[in-house]
FIROTI-230523 format. One line per 10 residues: for each residue x, y, z negated of C-alpha. Coordinates in steps of 0.05 Angstrom, whole numbers, padded with zeros to 5 digits. Example, Ala and Ser with C-alpha at 12.3 -4.5 7.8 and 13.67 -1.06 7.14 Angstrom:
2
00246,-00090,-00156  00273,-00021,-00143;
***
This chain:
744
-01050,01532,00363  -01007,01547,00297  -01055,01502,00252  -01022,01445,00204  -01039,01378,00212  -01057,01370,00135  -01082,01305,00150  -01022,01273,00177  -00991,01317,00121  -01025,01275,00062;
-01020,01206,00099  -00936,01214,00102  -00939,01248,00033  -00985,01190,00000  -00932,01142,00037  -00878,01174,00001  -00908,01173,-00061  -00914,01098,-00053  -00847,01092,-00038  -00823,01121,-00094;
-00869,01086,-00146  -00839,01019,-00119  -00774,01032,-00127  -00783,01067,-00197  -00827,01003,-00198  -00767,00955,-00190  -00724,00994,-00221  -00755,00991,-00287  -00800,00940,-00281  -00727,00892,-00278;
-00687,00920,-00329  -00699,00863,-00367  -00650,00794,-00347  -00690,00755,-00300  -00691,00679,-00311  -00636,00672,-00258  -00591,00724,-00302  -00539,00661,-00319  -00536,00653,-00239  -00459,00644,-00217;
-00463,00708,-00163  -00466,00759,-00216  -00434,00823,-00221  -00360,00813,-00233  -00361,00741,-00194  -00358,00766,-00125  -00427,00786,-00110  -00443,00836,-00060  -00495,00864,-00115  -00512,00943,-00113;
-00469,00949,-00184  -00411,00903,-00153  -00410,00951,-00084  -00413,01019,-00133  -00362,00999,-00190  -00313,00967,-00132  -00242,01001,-00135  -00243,01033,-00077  -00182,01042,-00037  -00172,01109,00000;
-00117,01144,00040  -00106,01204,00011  -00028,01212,00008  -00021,01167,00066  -00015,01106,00034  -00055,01058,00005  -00080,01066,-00064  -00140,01054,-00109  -00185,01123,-00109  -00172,01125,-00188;
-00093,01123,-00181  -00088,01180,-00125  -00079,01251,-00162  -00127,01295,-00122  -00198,01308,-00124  -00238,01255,-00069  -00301,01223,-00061  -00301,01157,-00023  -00348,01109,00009  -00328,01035,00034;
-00372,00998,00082  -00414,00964,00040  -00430,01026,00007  -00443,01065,00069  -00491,01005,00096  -00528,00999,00027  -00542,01081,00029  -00569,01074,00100  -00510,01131,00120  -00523,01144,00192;
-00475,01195,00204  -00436,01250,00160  -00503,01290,00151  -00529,01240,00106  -00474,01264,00060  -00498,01336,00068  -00525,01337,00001  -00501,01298,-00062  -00428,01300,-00062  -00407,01356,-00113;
-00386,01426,-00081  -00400,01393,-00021  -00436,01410,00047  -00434,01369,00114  -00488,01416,00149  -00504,01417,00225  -00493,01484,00258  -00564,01480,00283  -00560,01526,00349  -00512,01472,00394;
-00530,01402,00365  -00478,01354,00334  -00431,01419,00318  -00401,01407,00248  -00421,01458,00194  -00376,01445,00132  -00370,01469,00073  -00325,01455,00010  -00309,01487,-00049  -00348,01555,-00027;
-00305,01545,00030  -00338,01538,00103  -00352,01575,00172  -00422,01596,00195  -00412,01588,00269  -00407,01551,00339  -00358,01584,00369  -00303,01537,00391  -00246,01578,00376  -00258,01588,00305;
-00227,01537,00272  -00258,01502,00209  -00247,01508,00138  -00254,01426,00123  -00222,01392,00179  -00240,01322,00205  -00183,01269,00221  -00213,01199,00245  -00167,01142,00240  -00117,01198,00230;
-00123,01246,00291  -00155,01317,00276  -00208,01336,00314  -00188,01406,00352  -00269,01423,00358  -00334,01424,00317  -00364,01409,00368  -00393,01322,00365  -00369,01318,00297  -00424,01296,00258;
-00397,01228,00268  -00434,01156,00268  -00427,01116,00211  -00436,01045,00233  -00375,00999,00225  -00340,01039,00194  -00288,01023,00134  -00294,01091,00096  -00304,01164,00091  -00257,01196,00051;
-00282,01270,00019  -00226,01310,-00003  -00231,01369,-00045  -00190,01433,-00042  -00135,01453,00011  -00091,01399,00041  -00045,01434,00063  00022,01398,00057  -00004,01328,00093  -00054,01350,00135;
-00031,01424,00154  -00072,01471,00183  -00148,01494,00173  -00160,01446,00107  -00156,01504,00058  -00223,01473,00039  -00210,01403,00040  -00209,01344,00088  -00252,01291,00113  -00227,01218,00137;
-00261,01172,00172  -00230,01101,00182  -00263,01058,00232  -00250,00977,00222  -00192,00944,00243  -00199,00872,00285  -00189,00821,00232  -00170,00744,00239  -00241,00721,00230  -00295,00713,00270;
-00349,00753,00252  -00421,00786,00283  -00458,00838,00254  -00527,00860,00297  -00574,00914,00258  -00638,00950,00287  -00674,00999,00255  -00741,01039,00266  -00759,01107,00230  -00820,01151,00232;
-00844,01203,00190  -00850,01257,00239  -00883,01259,00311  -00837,01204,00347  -00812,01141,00316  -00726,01143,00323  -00699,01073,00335  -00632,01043,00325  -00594,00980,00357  -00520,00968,00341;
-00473,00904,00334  -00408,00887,00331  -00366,00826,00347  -00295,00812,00319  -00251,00755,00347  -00184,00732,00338  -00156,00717,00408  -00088,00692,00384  -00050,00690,00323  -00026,00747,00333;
-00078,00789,00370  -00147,00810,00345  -00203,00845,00385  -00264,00888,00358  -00324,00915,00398  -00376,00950,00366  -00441,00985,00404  -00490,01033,00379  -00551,01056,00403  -00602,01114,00377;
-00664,01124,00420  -00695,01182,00379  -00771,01212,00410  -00767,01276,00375  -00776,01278,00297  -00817,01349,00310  -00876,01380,00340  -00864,01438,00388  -00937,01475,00380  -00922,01509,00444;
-00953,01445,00469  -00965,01398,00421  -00908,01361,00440  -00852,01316,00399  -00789,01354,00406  -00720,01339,00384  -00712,01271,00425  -00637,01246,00429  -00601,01186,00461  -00537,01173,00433;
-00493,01112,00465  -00430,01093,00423  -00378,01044,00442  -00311,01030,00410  -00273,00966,00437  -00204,00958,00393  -00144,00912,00392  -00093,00894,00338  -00028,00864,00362  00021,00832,00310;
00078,00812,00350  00124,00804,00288  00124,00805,00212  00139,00875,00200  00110,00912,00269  00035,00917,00278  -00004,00961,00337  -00079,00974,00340  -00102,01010,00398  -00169,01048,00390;
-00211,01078,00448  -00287,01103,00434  -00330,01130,00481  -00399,01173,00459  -00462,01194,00503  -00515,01234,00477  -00568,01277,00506  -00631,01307,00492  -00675,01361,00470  -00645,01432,00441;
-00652,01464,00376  -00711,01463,00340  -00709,01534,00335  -00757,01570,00281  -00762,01639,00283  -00776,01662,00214  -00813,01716,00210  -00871,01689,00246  -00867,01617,00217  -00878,01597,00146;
-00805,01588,00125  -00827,01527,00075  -00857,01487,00139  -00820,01456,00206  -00873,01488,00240  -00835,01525,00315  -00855,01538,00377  -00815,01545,00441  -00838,01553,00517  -00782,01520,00533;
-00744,01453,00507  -00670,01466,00517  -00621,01399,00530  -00562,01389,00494  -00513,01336,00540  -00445,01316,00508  -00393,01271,00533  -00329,01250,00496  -00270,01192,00491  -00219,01185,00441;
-00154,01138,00448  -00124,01128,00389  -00053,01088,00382  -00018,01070,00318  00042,01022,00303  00067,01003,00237  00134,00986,00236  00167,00962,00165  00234,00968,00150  00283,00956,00105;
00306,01027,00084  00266,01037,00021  00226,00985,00035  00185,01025,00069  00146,01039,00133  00147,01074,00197  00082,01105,00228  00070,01137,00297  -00012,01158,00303  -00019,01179,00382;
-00083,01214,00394  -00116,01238,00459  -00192,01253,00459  -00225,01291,00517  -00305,01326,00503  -00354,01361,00544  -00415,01398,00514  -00469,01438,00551  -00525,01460,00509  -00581,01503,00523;
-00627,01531,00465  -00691,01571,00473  -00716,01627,00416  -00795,01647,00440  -00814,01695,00390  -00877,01702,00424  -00895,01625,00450  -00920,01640,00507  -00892,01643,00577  -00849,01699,00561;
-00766,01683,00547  -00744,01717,00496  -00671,01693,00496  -00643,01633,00530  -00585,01610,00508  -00529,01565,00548  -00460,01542,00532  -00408,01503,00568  -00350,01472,00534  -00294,01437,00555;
-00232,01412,00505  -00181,01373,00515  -00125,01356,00460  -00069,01312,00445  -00029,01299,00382  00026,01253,00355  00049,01246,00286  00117,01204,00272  00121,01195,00196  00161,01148,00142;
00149,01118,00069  00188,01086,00024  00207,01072,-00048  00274,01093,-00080  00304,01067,-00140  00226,01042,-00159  00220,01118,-00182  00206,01154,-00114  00148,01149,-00072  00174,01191,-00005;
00134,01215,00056  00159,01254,00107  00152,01270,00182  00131,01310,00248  00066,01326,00278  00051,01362,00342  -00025,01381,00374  -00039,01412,00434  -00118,01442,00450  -00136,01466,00509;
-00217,01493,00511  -00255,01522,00569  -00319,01558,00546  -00372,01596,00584  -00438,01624,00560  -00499,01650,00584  -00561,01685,00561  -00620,01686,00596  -00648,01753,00554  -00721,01773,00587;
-00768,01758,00643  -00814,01801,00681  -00873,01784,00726  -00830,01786,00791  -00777,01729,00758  -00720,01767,00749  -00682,01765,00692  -00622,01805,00656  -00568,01757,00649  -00506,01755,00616;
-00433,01701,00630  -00373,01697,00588  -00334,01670,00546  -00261,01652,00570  -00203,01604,00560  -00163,01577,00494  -00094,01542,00491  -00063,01524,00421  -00004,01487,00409  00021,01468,00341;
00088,01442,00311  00084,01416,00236  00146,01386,00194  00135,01354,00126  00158,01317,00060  00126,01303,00006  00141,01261,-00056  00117,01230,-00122  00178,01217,-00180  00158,01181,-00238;
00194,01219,-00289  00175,01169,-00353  00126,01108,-00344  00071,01148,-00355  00098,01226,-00326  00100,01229,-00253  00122,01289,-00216  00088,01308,-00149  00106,01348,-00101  00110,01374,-00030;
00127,01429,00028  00101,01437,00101  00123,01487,00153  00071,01493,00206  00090,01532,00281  00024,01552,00313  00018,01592,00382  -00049,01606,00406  -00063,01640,00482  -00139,01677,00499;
-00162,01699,00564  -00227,01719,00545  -00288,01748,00593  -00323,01802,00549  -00405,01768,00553  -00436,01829,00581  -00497,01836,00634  -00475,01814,00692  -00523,01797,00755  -00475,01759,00795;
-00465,01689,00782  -00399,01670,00743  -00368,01607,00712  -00308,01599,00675  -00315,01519,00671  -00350,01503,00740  -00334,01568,00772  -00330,01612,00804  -00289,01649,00754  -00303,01708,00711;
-00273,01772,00712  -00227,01774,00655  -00208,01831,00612  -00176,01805,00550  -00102,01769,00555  -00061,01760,00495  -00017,01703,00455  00004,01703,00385  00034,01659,00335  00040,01639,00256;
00099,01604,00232  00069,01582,00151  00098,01542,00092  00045,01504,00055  00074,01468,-00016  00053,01435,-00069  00074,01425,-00145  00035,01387,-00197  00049,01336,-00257  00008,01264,-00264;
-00003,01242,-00336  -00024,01171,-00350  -00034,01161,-00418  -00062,01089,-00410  -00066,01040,-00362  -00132,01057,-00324  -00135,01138,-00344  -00092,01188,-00320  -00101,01275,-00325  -00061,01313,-00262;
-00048,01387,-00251  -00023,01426,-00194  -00016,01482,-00144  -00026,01480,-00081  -00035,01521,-00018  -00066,01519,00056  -00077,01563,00113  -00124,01569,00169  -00081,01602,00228  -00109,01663,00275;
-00157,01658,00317  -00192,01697,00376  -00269,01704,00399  -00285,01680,00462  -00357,01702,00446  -00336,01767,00452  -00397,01819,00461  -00371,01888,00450  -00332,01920,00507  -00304,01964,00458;
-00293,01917,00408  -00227,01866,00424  -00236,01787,00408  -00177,01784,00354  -00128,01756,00338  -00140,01759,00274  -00090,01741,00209  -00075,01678,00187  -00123,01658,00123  -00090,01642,00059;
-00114,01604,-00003  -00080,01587,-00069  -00106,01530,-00105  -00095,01512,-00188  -00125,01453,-00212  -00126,01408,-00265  -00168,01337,-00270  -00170,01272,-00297  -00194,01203,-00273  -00212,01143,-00318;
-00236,01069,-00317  -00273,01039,-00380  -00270,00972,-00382  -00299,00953,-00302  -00369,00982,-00329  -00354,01055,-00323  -00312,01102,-00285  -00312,01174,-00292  -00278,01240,-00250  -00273,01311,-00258;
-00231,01380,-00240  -00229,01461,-00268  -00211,01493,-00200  -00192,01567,-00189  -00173,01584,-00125  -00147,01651,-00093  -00159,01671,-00016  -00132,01722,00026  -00156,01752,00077  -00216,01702,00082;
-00234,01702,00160  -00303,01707,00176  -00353,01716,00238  -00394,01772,00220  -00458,01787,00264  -00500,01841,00274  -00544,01869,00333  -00530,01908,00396  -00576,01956,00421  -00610,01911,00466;
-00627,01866,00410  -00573,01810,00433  -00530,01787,00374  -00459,01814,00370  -00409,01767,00333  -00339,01791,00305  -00285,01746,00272  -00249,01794,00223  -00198,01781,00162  -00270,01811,00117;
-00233,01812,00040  -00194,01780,-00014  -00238,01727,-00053  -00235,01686,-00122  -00273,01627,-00129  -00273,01586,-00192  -00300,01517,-00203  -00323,01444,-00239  -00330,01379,-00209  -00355,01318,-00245;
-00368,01243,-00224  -00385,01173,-00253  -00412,01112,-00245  -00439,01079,-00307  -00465,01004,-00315  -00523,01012,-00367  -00538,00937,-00359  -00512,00878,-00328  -00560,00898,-00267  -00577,00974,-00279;
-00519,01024,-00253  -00527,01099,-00259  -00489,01144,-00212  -00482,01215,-00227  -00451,01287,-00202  -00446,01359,-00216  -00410,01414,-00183  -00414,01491,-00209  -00379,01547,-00163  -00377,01616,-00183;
-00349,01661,-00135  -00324,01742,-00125  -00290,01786,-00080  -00239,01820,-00104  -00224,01863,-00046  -00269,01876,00015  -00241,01912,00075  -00287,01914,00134  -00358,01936,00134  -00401,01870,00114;
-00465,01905,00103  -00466,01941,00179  -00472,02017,00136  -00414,02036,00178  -00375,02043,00107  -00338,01999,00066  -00344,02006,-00008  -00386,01981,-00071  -00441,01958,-00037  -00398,01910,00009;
-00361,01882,-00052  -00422,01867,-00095  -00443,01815,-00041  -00437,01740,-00042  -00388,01705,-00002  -00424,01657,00036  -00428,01580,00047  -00424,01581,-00035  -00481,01554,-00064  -00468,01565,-00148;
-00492,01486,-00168  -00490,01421,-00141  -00517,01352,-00167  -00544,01284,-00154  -00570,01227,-00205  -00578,01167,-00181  -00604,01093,-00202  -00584,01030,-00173  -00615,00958,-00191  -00605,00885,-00177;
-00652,00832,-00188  -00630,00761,-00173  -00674,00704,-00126  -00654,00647,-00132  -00591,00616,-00117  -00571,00665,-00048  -00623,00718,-00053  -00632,00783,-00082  -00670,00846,-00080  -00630,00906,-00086;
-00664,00978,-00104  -00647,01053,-00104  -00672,01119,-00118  -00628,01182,-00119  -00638,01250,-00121  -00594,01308,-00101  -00604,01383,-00115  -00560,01442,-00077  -00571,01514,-00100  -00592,01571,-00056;
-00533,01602,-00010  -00514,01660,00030  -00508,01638,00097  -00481,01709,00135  -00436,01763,00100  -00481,01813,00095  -00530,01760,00051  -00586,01772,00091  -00588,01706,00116  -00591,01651,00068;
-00608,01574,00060  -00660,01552,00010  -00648,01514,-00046  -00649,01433,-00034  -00677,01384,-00075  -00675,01314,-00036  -00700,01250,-00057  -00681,01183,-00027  -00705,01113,-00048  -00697,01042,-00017;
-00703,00978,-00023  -00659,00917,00012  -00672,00841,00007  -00617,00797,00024  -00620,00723,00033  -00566,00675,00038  -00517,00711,00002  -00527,00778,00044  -00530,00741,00125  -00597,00777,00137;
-00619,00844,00100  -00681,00877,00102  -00685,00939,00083  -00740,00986,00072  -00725,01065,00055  -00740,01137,00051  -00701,01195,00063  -00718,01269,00045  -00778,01245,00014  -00798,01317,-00020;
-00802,01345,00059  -00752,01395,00045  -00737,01447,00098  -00663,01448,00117  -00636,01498,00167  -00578,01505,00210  -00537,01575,00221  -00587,01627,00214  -00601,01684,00260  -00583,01759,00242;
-00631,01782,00185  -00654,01705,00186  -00702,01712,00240  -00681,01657,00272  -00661,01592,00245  -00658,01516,00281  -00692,01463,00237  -00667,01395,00207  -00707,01341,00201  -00761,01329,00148;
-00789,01265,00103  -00763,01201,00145  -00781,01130,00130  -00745,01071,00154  -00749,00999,00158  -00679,00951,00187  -00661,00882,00193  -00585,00860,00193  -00559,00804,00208  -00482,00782,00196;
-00449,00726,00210  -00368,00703,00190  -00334,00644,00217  -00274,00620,00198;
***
């Protein structure tokens, strides 16, 4: 039953192989001018070549405001559309590996729940109620949850990656850093974009169908409405039964309207609405299993059904005062997860563990801010933000069966209210022409309230979402009132260079366990998390054929907060969220992009993290004693290097046509993935290649690609000791066809 399909194994492997020979192939093979080289749609003269899309000044939203990537004094990675489209990004974890210092994992045991890491800095969990390290703002409203997170990526402007805590503009839980998404706004052109898409590589093909229409209705109102479809058959084989496993439907749709009544007052209205459902976790228990295979098995599939809607409304309003502009972002988004996920040690008919969560959240948030100009010196910010998160969680586990049916049970989990006040201002003075002094201060008001139902065995049937309720025997409210600033210096020695330094520093505020598993044992709150941030980095632009990034990092937390797990007696995890130690973590971050020909573009990274504690005070290796042993450990989510090198070429057809190829590859070091380092993630070396024709100056692509083509096992969180750890997917091929269409 446990055998490998070695022939199946060679075919895929001898198709990746060929992959990778044609684009090395092309890559090469072209480096010499083509005949068409003197061709007027060149790089430079508004091509949509791969060097034109990768060399683009990209303009992010760092500070708020408009500006191009190189000009904005912080440490970001960004993506535009065409950049996102050419990579075949699907969602955010695409990006999980090849972004320096950088991780966009999946938690693995409830499906779509965000994993981040930056910087050394992430969470190893899915409970609701511990609140990230990287947060995740789409068209500027934080999402309150992990939970559906790993976000599509199709029509969408960019994703902005920033680095290090961001604390002053986006508040709380960003002492890592922050991630932006920015869907498309309706335009006043008529435009159609349809793209399908069909991968294989593992048991079950995974299909894609999404378009999007854009239509100006008047002159001044604009509509957008974009669908997206994934029918995915299940990328693995469960050998419980032979069976593909891993099958997901995901339904997207996102209608949006821009109204421009006047000049100076613009509103766009967002509302999105996602649907997916399908198989659990492909959960791997380790010490059975080959850890270097996807090989599983599980008597039972699991579901995973999530529902969610966002409404999003922003105006614009300019006026006069500083020339400047008034913003009001109104966010509401409403999600429901239920997830079931099966770990069969034995694969047979006998349940191990069965595991069930129910999740309810519910938020709302509003941020009122202004900027202007003064005296063409001062670049002001300032404003007000308020969230409110209200979260209904229930688990159960389904722990043993015996021959008569009956089974030991356990319900709990409880209910979550946070409400948060934040008042800011931040500025940039130019000092000189070329010495610019940045700075910034935030005072953040967070109350948080837990009724929590201790998860213990229980044979009567309880529900905190559905009901009928659970006994609860855990009330409490607390709150953090925080000042988050910001001082640094921008020097720009020349007109497309600049070197910045500053400190800065974030918090991540209390938080309680509502998977709370020890009667004796209470589920927090624990204290706020604090980390101090010095950097220094510079950003320069040679000529349109190069750019080139980098930071020195050292930052200081304290009282890092952590979920630390362990076993009970019965064998069931138990999962406490302490304040675990004081921790340094020092680091380098590099980027570039670098034209070696006309039609040959070279994109590289590196990120190096080296990280301590410097004080430990609770018990992470479960001796029942804190001392040496505990401090000699690794934080975790901290993997030492990071890096990616990449190769992008353009030959030209003809007049309209040309074939566009790529072949990158991106290496993450081993981590520690629980505090007591007995549960860590392999090291990741992942190759990706592709090639895209496009014909009549880009209407129709077709696009041929490989992801993971070195089959390299990727896990989610993994279980205590690492017995038990849900699978990513494997080597994935892919063929799609676009086609795009603008009026006038």
């Amino acid at each position: 039953m446990y055998s490998i399909d070695t022939t199946a194994e060679h075919h895929s492997t001898y198709a990746g192989l060929y992959l990778i020979a044609l684009s090395i192939v092309l890559l090469l093979g072209a480096a010499t001018p083509p005949a068409h080289a003197q061709d007027s749609n060149k790089p430079g003269d508004g091509d949509a070549s791969e060097n034109a899309l990768f060399l683009a000044d990209v303009i992010v939203t760092t500070q708020k405001r408009e500006q191009s990537i190189q000009d904005v004094p912080v440490s970001v990675t960004a993506f535009d559309a065409e950049q996102l489209e050419s990579a075949k990004t699907r969602d955010l974890g695409d990006l999980t590996v090849g972004i320096p210092n950088v991780g966009f994992d999946e938690i693995g045991t409830s499906r779509g729940t965000a994993n981040f890491s930056i910087r050394g800095l992430g969470v190893n969990s899915s409970i609701p109620t511990i609140d990230p390290t990287v947060g995740v703002f789409v068209d500027g409203v934080y999402m309150g949850t992990n939970a559906m997170v790993l976000y599509d990526a199709f029509d969408l402007e960019s994703i902005e990656v920033l680095r290090g805590p961001q604390g002053v503009l986006f508040g709380r839980n960003v002492v890592g850093g922050a991630v932006l998404l920015n869907t498309r706004t309706p335009t006043g052109q008529y435009e159609a974009k349809v793209r399908s898409a069909v991968e294989g590589g593992g048991k079950a093909p995974n299909m894609y169908v999404a378009g999007t229409l854009n239509a100006p209705l008047t002159d001044t109102l604009a509509a957008r409405f974009t669908v997206y479809s994934n029918q995915d058959q299940g990328w693995f084989e469960n050998e419980y039964d032979d069976r593909a496993f891993g099958a997901q439907d995901t339904l997207m749709l996102r209608p949006v309207l821009s109204w421009q009544p006047t000049d100076t007052l613009d509103l766009t209205l967002r509302y999105e609405y996602q649907d997916l459902d399908g198989d659990g976790a492909a959960v791997q228990n380790t010490v059975r299993f080959n850890r270097r295979s996807h090989d599983f098995a599980v008597n039972n599939d699991g579901f995973f059904d999530a529902r969610s809607h966002l409404l999003n409304a922003r105006l614009d309003w300019d006026v006069p005062l500083g020339k400047g502009t008034v913003t009001n972002i109104f966010g509401w988004r409403d999600a429901r997860a239920d997830a079931l996920s099966s770990v069969d040690e034995l694969a047979s008919t006998t349940t191990l563990r069965n595991f069930e969560t129910l999740l309810r959240a519910e938020q709302f948030s509003n941020e009122v801010r202004y900027a202007g100009v003064f005296a063409d010196r001062l670049h002001l910010i300032t404003g007000l933000y308020y969230f409110t998160n209200a979260i209904d969680y229930h688990e159960r586990r389904k722990l043993t069966d015996d021959p008569a049916g009956r089974a030991r049970v356990q319900n709990g989990g409880g209910l979550y209210d946070v409400d948060t006040l934040g008042v800011f201002l931040a500025g940039d003075y130019d000092l000189t022409d070329w010495l610019t002094l940045n700075a910034g201060l935030r005072y953040s008001y967070e109350e948080k309230k837990a009724d929590v139902t201790t998860i213990v065995l229980d044979l009567t049937t309880c529900n905190i979402v559905h009901g009928p309720a659970c006994p609860s025997d855990f009330k409490d409210k607390d709150s953090w009132g925080t000042l988050s600033p910001k001082v640094g210096l921008t020097w720009r020695p020349a007109d497309h260079s600049q070197l910045y330094a500053h400190w800065t520093r974030g918090f991540r505020s209390g938080a309680y366990n509502l998977r709370n598993t020890h009667p004796d044992i209470g589920p927090g709150p624990t204290d706020e998390e604090q980390i101090d941030n010095f950097e220094i980095g510079f950003k320069s632009t040679l000529r349109g054929r190069a750019r080139l990034s980098g930071a020195i990092f050292y930052s200081q937390i304290e009282d890092m907060q952590r979920e630390v797990l362990s076993d009970l007696p019965d064998g069931s995890p138990f999962q406490v969220i302490r304040n675990t130690a004081d921790a340094d973590i020092f680091g380098i971050e590099l980027e570039g992009s670098f034209a070696l020909t006309q039609d040959l573009l070279l994109l590289a990274s590196v990120g190096y993290i080296d990280t301590e504690y410097v004080k430990v005070r609770f018990d992470l290796t479960g001796d029942n004693v804190v001392d040496g042993k505990d401090k000699d450990l690794e934080p975790p989510r901290a993997p030492t290097w990071t890096y990616s090198l990449g190769l992008l070429h353009s030959l030209y057809i003809r007049d309209r046509h040309q074939l566009d190829a790529r072949i990158n590859y991106a290496y993450r070091d081993r981590e520690y993935h629980t505090d007591d380092n007995r549960s860590f993630n392999r090291q990741l070396k992942m190759l990706e290649a592709g090639v895209d024709l496009r014909l009549n100056d880009s209407q129709w692509v077709i696009g041929l690609y490989g992801k993971n083509l070195l089959d390299q096992v990727r896990h989610g969180i993994n279980g205590v000791g690492g017995a038990f750890s849900p699978l990513a997917k494997g080597r994935v091929f892919g063929l799609e066809l676009t086609y795009h269409f603008t009026g006038a």
